[in-house]
Residue frames as a rotation matrix with the C-alpha (Angstrom) as fourth column:
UNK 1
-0.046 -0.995 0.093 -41.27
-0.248 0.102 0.963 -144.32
-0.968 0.021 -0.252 -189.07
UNK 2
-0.096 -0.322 0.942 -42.42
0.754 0.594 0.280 -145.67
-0.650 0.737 0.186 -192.28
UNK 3
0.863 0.300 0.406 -43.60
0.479 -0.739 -0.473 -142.50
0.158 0.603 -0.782 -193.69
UNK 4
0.580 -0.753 -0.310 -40.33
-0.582 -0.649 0.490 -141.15
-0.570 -0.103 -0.815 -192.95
UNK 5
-0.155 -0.377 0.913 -38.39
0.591 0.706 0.391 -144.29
-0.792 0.600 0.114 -194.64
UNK 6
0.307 0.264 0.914 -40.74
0.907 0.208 -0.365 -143.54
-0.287 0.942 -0.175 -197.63
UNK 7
0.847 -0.171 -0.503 -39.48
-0.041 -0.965 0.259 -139.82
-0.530 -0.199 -0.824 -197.36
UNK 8
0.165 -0.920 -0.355 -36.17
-0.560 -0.384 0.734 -140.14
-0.812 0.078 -0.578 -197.87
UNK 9
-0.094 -0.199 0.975 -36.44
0.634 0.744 0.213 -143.07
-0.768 0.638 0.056 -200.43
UNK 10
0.752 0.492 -0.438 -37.64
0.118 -0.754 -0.646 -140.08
-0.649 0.434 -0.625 -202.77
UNK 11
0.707 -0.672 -0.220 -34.43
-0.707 -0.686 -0.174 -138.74
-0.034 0.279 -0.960 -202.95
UNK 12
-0.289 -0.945 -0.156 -32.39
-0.947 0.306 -0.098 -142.35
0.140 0.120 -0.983 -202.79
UNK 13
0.599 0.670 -0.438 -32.31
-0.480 0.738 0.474 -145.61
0.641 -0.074 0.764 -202.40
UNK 14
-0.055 -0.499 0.865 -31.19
-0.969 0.234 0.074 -147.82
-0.239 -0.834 -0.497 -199.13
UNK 15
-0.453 -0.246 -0.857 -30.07
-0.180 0.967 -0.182 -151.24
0.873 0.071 -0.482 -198.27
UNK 16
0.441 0.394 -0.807 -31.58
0.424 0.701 0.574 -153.20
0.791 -0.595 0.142 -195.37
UNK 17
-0.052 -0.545 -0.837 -28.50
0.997 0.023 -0.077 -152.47
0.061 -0.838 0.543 -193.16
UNK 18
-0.763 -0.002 0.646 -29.23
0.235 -0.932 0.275 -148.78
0.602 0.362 0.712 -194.24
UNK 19
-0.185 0.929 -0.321 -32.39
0.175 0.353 0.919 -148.88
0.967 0.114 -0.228 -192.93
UNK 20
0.503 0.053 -0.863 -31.66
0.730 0.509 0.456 -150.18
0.464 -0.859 0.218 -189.51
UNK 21
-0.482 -0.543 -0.688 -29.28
0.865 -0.420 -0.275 -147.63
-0.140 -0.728 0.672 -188.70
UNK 22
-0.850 0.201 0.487 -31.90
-0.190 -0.979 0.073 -144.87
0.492 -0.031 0.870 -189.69
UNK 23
0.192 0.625 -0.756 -34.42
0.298 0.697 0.652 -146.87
0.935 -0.350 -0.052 -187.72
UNK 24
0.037 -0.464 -0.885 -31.79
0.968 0.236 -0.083 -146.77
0.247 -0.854 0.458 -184.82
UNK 25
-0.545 -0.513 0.663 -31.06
0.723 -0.688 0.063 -143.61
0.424 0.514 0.746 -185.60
UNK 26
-0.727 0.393 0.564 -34.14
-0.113 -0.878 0.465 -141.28
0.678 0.274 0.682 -185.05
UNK 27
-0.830 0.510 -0.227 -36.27
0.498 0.493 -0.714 -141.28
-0.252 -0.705 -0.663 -181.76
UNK 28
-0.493 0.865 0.090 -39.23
0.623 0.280 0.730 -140.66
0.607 0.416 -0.677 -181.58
UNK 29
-0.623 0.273 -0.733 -41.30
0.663 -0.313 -0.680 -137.34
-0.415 -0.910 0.014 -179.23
UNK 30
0.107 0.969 0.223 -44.06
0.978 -0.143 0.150 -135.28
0.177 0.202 -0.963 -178.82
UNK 31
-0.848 -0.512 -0.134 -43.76
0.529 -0.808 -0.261 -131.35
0.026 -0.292 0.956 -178.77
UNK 32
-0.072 0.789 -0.610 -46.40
0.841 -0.280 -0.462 -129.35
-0.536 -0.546 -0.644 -177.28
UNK 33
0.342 0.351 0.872 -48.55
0.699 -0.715 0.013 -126.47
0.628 0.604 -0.490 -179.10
UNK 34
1.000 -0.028 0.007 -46.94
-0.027 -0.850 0.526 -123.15
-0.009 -0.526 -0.851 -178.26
UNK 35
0.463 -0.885 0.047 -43.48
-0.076 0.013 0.997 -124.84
-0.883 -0.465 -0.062 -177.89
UNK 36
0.537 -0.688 -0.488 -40.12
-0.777 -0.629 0.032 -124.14
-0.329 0.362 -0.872 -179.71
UNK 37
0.945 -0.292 -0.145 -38.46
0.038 0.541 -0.840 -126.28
0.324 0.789 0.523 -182.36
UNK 38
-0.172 -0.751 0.638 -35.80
0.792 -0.490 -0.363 -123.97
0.585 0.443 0.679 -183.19
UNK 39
0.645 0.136 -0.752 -34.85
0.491 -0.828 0.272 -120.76
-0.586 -0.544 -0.601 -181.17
UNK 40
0.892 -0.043 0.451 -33.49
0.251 -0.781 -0.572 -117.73
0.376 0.623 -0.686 -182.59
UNK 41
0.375 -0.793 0.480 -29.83
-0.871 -0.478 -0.110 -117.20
0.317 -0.377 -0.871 -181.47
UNK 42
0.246 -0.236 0.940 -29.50
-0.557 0.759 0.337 -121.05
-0.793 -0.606 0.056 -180.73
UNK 43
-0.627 -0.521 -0.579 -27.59
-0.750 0.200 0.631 -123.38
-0.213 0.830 -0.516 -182.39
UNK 44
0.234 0.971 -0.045 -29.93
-0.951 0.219 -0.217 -126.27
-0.201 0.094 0.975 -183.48
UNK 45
-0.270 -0.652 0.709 -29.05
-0.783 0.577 0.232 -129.34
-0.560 -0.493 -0.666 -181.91
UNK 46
-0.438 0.295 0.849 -31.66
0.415 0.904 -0.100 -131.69
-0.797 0.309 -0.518 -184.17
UNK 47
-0.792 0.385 -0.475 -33.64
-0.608 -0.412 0.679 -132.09
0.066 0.826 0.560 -187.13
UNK 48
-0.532 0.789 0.308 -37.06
-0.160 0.264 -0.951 -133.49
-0.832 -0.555 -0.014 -186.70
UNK 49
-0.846 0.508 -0.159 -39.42
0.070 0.403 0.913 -135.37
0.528 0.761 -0.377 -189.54
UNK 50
-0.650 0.625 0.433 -43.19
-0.732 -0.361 -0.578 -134.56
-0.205 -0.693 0.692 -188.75
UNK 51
-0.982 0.145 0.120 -45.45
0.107 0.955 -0.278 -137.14
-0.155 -0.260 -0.953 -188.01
UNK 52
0.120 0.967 0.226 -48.43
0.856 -0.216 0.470 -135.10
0.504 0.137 -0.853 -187.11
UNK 53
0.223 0.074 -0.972 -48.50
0.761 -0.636 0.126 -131.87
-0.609 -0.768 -0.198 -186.35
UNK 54
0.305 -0.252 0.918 -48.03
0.582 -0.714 -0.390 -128.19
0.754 0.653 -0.071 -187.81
UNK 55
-0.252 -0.639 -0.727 -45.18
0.675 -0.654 0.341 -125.80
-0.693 -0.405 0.596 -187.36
UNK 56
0.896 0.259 0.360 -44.38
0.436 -0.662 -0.610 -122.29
0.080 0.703 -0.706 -188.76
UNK 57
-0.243 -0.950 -0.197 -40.84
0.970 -0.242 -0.033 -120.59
-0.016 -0.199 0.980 -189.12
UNK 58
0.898 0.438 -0.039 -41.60
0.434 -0.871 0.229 -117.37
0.066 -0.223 -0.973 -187.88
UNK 59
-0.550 -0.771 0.321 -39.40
0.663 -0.637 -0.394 -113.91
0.508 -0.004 0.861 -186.98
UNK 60
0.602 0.515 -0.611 -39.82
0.681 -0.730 0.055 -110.79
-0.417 -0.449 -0.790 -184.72
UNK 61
0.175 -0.579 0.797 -38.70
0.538 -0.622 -0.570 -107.31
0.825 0.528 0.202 -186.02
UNK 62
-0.548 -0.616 0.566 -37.65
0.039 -0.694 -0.719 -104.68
0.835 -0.372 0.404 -183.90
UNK 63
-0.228 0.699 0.677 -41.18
-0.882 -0.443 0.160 -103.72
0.413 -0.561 0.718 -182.14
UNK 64
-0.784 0.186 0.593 -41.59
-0.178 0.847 -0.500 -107.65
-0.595 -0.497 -0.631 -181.03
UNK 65
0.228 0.955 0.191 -44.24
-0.680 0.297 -0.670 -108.18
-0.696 0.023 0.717 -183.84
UNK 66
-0.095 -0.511 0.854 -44.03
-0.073 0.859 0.506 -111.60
-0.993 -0.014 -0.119 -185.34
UNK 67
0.130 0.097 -0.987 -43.87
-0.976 -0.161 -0.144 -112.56
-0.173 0.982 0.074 -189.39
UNK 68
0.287 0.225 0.931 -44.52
-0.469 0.881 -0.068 -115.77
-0.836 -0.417 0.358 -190.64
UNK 69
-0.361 -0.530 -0.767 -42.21
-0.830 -0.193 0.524 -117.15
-0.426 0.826 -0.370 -193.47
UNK 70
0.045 0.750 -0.660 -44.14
-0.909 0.305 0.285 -120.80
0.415 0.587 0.695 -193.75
UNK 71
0.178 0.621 0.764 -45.39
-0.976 0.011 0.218 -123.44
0.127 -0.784 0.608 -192.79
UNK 72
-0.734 -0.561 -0.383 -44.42
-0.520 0.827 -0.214 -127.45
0.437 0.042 -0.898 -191.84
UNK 73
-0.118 0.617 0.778 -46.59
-0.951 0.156 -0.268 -130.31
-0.287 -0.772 0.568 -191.51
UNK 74
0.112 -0.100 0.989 -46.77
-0.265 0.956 0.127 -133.96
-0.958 -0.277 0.081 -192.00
UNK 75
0.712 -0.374 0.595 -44.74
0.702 0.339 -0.626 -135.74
0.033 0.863 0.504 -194.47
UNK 76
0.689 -0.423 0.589 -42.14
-0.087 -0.854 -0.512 -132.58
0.720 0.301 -0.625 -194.41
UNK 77
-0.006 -0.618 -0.786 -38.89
0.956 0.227 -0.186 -131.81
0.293 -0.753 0.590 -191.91
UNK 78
0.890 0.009 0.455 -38.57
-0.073 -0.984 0.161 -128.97
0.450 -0.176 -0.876 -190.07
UNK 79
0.240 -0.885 -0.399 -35.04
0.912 0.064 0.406 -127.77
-0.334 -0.461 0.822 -188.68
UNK 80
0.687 -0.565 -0.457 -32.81
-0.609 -0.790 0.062 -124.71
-0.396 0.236 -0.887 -189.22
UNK 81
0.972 -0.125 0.200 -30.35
0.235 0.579 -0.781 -127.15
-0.018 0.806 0.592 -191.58
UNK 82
0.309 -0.653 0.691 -27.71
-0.026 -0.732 -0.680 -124.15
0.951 0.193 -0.243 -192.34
UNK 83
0.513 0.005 0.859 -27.95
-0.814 -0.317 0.488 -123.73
0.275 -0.948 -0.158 -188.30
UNK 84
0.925 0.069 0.373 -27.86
-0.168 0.956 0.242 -127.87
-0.340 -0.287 0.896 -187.64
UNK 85
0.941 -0.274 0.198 -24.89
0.334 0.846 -0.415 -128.33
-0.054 0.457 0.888 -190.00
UNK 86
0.459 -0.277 0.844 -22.84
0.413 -0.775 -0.479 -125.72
0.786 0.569 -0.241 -189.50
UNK 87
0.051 0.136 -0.989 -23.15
0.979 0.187 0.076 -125.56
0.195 -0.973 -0.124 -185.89
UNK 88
-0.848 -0.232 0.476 -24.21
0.297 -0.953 0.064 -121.70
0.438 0.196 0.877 -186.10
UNK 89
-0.505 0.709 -0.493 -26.91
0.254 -0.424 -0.869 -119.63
-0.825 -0.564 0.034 -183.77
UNK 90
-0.576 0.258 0.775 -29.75
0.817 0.204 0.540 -119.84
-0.019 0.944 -0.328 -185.94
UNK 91
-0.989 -0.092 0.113 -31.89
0.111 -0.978 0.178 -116.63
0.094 0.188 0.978 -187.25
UNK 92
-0.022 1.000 0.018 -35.70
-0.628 -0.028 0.777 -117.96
0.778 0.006 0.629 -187.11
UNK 93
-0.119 0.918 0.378 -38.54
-0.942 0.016 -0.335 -119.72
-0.313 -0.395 0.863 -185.13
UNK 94
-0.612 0.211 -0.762 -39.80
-0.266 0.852 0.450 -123.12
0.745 0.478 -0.465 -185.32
UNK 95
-0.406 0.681 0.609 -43.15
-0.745 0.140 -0.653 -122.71
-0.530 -0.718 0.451 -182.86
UNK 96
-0.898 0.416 0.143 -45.28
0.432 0.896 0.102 -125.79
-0.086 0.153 -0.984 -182.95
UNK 97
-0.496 0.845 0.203 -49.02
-0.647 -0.515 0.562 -124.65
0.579 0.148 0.802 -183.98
UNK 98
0.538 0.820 -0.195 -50.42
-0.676 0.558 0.482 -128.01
0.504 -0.127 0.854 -182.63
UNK 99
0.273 -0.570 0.775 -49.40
-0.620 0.511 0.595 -130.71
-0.735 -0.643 -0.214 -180.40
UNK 100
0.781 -0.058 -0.621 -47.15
-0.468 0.604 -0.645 -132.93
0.412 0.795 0.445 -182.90
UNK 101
0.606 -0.640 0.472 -45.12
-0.171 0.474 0.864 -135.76
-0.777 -0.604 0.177 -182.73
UNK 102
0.595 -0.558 -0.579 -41.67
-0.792 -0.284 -0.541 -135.93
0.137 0.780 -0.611 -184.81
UNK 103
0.867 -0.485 -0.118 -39.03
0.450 0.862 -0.234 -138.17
0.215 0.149 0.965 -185.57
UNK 104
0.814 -0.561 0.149 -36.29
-0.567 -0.824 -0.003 -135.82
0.124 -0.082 -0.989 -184.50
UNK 105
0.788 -0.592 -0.168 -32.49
0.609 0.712 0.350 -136.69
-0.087 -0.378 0.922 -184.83
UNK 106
0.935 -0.306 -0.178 -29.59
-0.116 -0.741 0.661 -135.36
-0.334 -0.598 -0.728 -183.34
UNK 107
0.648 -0.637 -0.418 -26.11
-0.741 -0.654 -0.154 -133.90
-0.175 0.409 -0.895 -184.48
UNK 108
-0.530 -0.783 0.326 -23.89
-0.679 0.622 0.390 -137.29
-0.508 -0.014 -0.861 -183.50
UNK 109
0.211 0.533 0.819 -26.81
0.191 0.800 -0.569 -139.53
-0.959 0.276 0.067 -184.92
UNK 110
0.885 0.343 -0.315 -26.71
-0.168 -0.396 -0.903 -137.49
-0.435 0.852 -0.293 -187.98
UNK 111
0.142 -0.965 0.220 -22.71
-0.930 -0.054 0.363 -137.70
-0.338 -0.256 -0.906 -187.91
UNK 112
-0.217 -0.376 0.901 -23.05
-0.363 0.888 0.283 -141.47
-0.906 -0.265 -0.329 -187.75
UNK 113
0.434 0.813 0.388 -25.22
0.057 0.405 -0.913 -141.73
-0.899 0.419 0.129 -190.62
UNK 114
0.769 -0.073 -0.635 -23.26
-0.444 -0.776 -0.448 -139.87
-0.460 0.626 -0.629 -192.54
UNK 115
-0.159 -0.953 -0.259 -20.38
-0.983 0.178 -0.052 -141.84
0.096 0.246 -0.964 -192.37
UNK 116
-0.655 -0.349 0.670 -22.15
-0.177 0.933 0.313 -145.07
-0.735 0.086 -0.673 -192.48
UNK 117
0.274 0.914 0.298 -24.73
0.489 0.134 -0.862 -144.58
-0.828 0.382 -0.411 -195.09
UNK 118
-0.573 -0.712 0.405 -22.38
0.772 -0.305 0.557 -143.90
-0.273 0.633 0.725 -198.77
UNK 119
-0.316 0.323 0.892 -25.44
0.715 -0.538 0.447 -141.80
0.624 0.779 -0.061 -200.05
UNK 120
0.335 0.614 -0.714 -26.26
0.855 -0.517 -0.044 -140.01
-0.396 -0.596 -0.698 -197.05
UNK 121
-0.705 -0.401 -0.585 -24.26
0.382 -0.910 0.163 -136.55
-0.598 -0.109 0.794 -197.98
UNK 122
-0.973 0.009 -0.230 -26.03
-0.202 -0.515 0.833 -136.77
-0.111 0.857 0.503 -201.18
UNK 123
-0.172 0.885 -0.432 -29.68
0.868 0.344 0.358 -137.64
0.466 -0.314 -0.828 -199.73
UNK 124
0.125 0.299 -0.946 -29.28
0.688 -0.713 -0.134 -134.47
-0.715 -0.634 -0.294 -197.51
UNK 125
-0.789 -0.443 -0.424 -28.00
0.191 -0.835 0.517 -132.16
-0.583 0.327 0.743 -200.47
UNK 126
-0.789 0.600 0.135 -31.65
0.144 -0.034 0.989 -133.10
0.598 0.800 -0.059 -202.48
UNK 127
-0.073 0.969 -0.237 -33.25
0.873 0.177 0.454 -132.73
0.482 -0.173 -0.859 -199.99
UNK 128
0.038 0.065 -0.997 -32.34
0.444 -0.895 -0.042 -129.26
-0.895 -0.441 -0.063 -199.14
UNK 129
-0.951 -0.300 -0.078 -32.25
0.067 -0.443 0.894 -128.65
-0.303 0.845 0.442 -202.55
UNK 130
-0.458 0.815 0.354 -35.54
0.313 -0.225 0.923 -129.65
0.832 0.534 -0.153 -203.00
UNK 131
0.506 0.464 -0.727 -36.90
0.763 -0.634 0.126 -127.60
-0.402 -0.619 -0.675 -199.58
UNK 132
-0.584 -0.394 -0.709 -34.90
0.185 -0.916 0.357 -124.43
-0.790 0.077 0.608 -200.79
UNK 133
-0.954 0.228 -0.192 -36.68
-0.287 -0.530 0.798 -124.50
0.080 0.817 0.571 -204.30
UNK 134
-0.176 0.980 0.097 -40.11
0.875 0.111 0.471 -125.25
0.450 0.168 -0.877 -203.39
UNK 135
-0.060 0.034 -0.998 -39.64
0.739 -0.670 -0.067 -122.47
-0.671 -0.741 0.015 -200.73
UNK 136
-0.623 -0.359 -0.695 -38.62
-0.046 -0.870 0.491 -120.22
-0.781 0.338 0.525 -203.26
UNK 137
-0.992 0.020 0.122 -40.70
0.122 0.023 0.992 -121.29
0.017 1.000 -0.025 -205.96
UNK 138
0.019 0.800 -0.600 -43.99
0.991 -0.096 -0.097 -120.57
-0.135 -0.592 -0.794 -203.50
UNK 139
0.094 0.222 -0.970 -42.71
0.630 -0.768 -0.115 -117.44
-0.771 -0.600 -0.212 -202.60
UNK 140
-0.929 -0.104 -0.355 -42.10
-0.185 -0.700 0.690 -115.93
-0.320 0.707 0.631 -206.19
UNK 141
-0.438 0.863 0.252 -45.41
0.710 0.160 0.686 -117.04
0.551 0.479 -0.683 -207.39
UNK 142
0.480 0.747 -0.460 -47.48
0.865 -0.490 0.108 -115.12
-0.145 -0.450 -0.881 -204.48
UNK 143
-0.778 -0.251 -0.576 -44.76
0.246 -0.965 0.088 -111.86
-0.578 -0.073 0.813 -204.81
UNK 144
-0.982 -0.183 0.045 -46.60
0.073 -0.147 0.986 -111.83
-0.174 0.972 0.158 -208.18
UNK 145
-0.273 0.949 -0.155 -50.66
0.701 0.307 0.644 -112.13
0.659 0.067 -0.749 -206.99
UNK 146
-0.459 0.410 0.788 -52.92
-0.353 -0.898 0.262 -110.24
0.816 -0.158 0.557 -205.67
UNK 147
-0.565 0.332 0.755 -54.47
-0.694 0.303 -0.653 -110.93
-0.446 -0.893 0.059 -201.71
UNK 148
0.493 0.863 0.109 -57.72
-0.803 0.500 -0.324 -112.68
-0.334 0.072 0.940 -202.81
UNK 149
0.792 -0.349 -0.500 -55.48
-0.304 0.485 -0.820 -114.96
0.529 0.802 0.278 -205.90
UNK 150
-0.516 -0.778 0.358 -52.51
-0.661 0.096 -0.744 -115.52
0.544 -0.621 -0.564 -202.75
UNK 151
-0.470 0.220 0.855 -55.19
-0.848 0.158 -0.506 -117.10
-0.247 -0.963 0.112 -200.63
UNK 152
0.699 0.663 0.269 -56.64
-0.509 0.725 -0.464 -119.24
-0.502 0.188 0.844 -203.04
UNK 153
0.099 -0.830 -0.550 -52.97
-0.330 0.494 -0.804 -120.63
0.939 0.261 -0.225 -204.45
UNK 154
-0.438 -0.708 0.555 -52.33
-0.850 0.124 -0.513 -121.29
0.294 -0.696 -0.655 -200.94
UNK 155
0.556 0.815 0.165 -55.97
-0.742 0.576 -0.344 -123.39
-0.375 0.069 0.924 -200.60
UNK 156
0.726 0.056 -0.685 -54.71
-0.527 0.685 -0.503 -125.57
0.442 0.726 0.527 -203.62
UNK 157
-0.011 -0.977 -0.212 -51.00
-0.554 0.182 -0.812 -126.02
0.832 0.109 -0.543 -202.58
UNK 158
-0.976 -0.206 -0.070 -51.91
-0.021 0.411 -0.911 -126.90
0.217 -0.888 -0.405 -199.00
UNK 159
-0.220 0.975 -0.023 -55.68
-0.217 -0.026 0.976 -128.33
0.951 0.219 0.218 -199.04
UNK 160
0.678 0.302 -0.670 -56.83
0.659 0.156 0.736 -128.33
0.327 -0.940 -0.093 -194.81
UNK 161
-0.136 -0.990 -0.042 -54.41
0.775 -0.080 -0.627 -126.39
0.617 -0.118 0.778 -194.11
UNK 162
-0.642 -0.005 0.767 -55.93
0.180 -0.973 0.144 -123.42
0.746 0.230 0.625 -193.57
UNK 163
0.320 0.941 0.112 -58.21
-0.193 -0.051 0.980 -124.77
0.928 -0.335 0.165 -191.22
UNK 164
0.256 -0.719 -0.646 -55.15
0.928 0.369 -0.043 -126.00
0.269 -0.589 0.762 -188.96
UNK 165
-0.827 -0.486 0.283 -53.63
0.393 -0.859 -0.327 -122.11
0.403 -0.159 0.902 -188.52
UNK 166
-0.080 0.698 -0.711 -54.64
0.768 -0.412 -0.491 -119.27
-0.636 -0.585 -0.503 -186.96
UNK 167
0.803 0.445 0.395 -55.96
0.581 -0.441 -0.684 -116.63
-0.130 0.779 -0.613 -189.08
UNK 168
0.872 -0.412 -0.265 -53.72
-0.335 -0.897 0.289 -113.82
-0.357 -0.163 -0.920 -187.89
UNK 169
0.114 -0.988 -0.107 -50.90
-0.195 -0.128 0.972 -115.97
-0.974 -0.090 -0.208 -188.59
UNK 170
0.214 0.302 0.929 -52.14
0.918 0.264 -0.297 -117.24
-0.335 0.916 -0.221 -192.52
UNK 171
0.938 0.346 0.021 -52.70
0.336 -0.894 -0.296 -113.55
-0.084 0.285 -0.955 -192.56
UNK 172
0.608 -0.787 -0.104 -49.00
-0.328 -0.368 0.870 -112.92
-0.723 -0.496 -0.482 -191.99
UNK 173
-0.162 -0.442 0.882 -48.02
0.660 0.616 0.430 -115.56
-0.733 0.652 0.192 -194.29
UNK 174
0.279 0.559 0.781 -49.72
0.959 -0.126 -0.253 -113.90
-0.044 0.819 -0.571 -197.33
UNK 175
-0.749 -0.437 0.498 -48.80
0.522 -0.852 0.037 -110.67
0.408 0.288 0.866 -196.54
UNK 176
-0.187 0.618 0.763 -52.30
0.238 -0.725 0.646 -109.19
0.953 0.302 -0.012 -195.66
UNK 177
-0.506 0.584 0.635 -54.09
-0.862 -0.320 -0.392 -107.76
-0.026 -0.746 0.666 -192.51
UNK 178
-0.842 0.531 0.097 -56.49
0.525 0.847 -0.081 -110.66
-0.125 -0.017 -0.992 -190.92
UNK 179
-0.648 0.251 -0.719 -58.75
-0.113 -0.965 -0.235 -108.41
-0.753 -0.071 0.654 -191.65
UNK 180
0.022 -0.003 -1.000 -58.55
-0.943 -0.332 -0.020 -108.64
-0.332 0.943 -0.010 -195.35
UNK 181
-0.990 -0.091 -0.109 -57.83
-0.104 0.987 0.121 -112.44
0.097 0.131 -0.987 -194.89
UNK 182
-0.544 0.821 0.176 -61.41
0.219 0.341 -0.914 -112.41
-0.810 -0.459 -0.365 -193.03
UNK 183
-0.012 0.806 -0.592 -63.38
-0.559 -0.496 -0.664 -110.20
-0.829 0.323 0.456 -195.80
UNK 184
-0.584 -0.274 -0.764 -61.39
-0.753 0.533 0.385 -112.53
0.302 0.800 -0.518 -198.90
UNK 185
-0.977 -0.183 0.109 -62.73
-0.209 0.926 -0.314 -115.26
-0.043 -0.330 -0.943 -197.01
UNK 186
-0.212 0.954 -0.211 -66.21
-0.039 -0.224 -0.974 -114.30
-0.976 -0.199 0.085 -196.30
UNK 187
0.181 0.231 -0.956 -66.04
-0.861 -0.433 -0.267 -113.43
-0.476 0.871 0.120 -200.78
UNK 188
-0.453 -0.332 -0.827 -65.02
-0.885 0.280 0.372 -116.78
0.108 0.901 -0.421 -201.71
């Protein structure tokens, strides 16, 4: 809980009585490797702060083969947001790579906060503001790199990381064949 606290202080600052009701607020649970965040076509009932664990927002295309858009892991939130606030059938994935445990609150909690907590609107608007532009500001860099010079930005940005995924799905991330992930790897 405190690493979440310190989370959000980032982006604001709270009172005591603030506090308590995000305290009250968010429960605590464990989601099993393999298992669903977020479903595709569902509306998305919570947002979730990770504790421990790594996710990945993922897609299938037509033929059922999957595509990884990136990754979530401690210190970070994971949700469909757009889905959560909106109350709209979201468009991606949120699979759990590892057993993790989250801080996960739900639509009326979020509700409450909102309307007791003056900065909350504007705590949630920086803080999708600042997930939307790292997102984007990842994903133009790598448009712009070659495989080998993708895999070793990704190293820096997210140091262990790589060792936490599965190849095939890193390999997705990046764009390449695991293949090509394996032979970069094997060269560097």
């Amino acid at each position: 809980m405190e690493q979440l606290l310190q989370y959000i202080r980032k982006f604001g600052s709270l009172d005591g009585r603030e506090e308590s009701l995000i305290r009250g607020a968010f429960k605590k649970k464990t989601i099993s490797k393999s298992a669903y965040f977020v479903t595709n076509g569902k509306v998305t009932n919570s947002i979730a702060f990770v504790e421990d664990g790594v996710f990945r927002s993922l897609y299938y295309n037509h033929k059922g083969d999957d595509f990884t858009r990136y990754f979530i892991y401690e210190g970070r939130f994971i949700g469909d947001l757009q889905s959560f606030l909106d109350r709209t059938p979201s468009s991606d994935y949120i699979e759990a790579l590892t057993d993790a445990t989250i801080w996960h609150l739900d639509i009326q909690e979020f509700r409450l906060l909102e309307k007791e907590i003056k900065i909350w609107p504007l705590l949630i608007s920086k803080l999708y503001a600042f997930v939307i532009e790292s997102k984007l500001k990842t994903a133009n860099t790598m448009m712009n790199l070659d495989a080998k010079e993708r895999y070793l930005l990704f190293l820096k940005l997210y140091p262990g990381l790589a060792n936490r995924v599965p190849l095939a799905m890193l390999a997705s991330y990046l764009g390449i064949t695991a293949s090509s992930l394996s032979r970069i790897r094997r060269n560097t």
